[in-house]
C-alpha positions as a Markdown table, in Angstrom:
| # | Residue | x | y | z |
|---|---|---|---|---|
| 1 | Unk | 11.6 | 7.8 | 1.5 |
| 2 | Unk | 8.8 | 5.7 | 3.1 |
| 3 | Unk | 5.2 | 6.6 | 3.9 |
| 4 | Unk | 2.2 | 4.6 | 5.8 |
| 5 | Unk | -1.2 | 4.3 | 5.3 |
| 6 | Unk | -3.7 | 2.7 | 7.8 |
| 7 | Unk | -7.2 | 1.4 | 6.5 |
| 8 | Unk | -10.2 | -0.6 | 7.7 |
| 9 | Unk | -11.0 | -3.4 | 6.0 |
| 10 | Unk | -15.1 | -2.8 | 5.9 |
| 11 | Unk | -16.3 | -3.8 | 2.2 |
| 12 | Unk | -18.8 | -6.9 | 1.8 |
| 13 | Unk | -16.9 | -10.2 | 2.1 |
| 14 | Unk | -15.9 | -11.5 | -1.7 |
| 15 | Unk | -15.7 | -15.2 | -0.6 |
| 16 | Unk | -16.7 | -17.2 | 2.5 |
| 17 | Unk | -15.8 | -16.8 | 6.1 |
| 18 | Unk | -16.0 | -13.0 | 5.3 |
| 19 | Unk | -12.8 | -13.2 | 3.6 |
| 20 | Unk | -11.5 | -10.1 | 1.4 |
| 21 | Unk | -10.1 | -10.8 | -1.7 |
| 22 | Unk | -6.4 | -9.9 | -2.9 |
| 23 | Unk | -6.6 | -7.3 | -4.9 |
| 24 | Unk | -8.2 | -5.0 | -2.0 |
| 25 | Unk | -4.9 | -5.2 | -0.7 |
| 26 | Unk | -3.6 | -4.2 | -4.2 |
| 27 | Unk | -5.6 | -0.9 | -4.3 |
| 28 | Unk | -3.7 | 0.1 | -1.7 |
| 29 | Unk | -0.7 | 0.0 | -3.0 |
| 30 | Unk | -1.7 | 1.6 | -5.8 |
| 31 | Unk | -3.1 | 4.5 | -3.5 |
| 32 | Unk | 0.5 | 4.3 | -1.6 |
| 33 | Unk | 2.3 | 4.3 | -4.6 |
| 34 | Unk | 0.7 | 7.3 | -5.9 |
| 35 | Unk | 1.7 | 9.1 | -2.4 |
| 36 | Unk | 5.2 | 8.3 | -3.1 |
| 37 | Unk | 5.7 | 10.1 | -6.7 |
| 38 | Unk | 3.6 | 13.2 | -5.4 |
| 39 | Unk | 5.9 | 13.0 | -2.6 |
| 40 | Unk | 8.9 | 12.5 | -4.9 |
| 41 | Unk | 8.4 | 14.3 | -7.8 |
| 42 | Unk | 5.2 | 16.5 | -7.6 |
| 43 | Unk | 3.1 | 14.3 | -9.9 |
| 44 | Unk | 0.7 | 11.1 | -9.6 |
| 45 | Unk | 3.0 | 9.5 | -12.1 |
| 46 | Unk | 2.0 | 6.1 | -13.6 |
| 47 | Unk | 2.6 | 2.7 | -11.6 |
| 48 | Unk | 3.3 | 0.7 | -14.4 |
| 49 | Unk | 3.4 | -2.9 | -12.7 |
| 50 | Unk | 4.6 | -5.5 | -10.0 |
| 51 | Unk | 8.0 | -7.2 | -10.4 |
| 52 | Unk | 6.3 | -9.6 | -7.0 |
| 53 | Unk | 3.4 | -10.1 | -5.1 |
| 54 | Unk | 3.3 | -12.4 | -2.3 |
| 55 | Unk | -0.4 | -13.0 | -0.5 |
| 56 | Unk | 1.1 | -14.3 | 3.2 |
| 57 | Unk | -1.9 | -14.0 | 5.1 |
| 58 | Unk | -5.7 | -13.9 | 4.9 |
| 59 | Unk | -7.4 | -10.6 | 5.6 |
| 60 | Unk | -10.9 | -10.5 | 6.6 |
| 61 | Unk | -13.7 | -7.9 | 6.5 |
| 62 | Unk | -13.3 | -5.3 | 9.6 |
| 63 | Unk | -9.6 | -6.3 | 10.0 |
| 64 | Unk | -7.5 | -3.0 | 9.7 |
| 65 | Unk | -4.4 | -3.2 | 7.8 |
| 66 | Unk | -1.3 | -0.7 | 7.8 |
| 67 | Unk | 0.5 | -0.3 | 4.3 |
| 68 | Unk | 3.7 | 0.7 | 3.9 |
| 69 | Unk | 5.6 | 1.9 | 0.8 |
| 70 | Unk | 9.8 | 2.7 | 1.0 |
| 71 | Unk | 11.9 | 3.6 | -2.1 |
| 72 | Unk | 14.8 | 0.9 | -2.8 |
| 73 | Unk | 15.8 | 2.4 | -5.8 |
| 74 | Unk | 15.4 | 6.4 | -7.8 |
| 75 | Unk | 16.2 | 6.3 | -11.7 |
| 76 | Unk | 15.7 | 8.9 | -14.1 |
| 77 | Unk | 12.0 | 8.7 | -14.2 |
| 78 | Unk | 11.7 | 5.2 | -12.2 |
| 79 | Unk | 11.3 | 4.7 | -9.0 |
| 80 | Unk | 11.1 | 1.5 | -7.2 |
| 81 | Unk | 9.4 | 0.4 | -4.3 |
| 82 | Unk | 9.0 | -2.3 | -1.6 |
| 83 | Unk | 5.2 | -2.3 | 0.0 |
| 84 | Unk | 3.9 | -4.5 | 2.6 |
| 85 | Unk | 0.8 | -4.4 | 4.3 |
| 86 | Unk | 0.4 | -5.8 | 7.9 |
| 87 | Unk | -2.8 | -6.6 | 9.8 |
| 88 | Unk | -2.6 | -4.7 | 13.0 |
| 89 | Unk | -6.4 | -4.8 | 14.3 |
| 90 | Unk | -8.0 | -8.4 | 13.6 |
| 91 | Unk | -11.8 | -8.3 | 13.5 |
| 92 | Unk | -13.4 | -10.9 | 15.7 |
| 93 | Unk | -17.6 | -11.6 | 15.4 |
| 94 | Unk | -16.8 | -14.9 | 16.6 |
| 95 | Unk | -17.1 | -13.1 | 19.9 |
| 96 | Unk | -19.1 | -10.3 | 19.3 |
| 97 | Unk | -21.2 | -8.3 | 16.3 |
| 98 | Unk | -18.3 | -5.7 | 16.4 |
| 99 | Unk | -15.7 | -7.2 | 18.1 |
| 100 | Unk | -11.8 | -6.6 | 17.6 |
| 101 | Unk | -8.7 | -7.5 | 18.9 |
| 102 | Unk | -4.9 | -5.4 | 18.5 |
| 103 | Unk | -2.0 | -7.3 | 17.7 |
| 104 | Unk | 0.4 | -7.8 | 20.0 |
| 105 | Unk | 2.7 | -8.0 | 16.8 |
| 106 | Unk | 1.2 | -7.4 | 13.4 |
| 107 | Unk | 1.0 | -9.8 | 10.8 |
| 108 | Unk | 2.3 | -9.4 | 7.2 |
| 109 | Unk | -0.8 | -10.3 | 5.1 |
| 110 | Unk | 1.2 | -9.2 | 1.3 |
| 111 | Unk | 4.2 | -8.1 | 0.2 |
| 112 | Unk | 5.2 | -6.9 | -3.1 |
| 113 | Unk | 7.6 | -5.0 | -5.4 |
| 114 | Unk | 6.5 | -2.2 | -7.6 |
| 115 | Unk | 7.8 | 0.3 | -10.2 |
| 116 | Unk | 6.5 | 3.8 | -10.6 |
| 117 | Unk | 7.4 | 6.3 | -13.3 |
| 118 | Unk | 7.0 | 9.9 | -14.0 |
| 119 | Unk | 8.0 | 11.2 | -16.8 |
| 120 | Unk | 10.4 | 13.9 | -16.7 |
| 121 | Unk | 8.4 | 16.5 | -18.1 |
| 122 | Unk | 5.9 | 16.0 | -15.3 |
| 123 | Unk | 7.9 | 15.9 | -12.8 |
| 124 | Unk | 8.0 | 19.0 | -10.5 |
| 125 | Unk | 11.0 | 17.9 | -7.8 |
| 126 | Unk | 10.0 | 17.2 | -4.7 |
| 127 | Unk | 6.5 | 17.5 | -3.1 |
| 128 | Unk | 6.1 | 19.8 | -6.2 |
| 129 | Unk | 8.0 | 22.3 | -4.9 |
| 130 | Unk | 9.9 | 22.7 | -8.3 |
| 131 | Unk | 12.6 | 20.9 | -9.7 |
| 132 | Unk | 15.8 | 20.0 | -7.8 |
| 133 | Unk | 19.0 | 21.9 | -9.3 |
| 134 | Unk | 21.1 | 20.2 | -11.9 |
C-alpha cells in the first residue's frame, strides 16, 4: 500500500536563508501516516514513533515537496512504514519575488521509518468498509 501527498512549502522561514526547519517535514509524515491506517484499517490510529530519521537535504520556504508513505510490514495492530519526502519544485527569489524552478529529478530532502498502530477494537478493515473475514 503506498500513498503520496504533495505540499508547498509557504510558512515564515525558522532560520536564515529562508530555511524551513525539520520537523515541518515531520508533520507530514504524521499527516501521511494517518492516511495510511484510515486507508488500512478504517481508523486514524496512533503513530507511536520513528525507528529513523535521516534530514538529506535542506528545504526552503516556497519549495514544494512530495511525501510518500508505503507499508513494509502489517502486524496485528502494527503497521510499518517507509516515508520519504522529495523536493520536486525548488523556489528561487534569487531570481525573482516568486520565482520557481521543476526538477528535472527530485531531490530526497528526509527519509524515515515509522510505526503506526491501531488497536484492534478500532480497527474497521479496510478503508472502513468493515472488517476483513477471519
Amino acid at each position: 500500500m503506498r500513498a503520496t501527498h504533495t505540499e508547498r512549502r509557504q510558512e515564515e522561514a525558522h532560520y536564515g536563508g529562508n530555511l524551513v526547519e525539520g520537523a515541518r517535514v515531520l508533520k507530514f509524515f504524521g499527516d501521511i501516516i494517518t492516511e495510511v491506517a484510515i486507508i488500512t484499517d478504517g481508523d486514524e490510529g496512533l503513530f507511536v514513533g520513528y525507528d529513523k530519521v535521516e534530514f538529506l537535504a535542506p528545504v526552503y520556504t516556497g519549495d514544494f515537496l512530495e511525501v510518500t508513505a508505503t507499508v513494509t510490514r502489517i502486524g496485528n495492530t502494527s503497521r510499518t512504514v517507509e516515508l520519504e519526502a522529495r523536493k520536486v519544485i525548488a523556489s528561487r527569489y534569487d531570481q525573482s519575488p516568486s520565482g520557481a524552478d521543476v526538477l528535472e529529478k527530485p531531490v530526497v530532502v528526509v527519509r524515515a521509518i515509522g510505526t503506526t498502530v491501531v488497536p484492534t477494537a478500532h480497527s474497521r478493515g479496510p478503508g472502513g468498509r468493515g472488517r476483513p473475514s477471519s
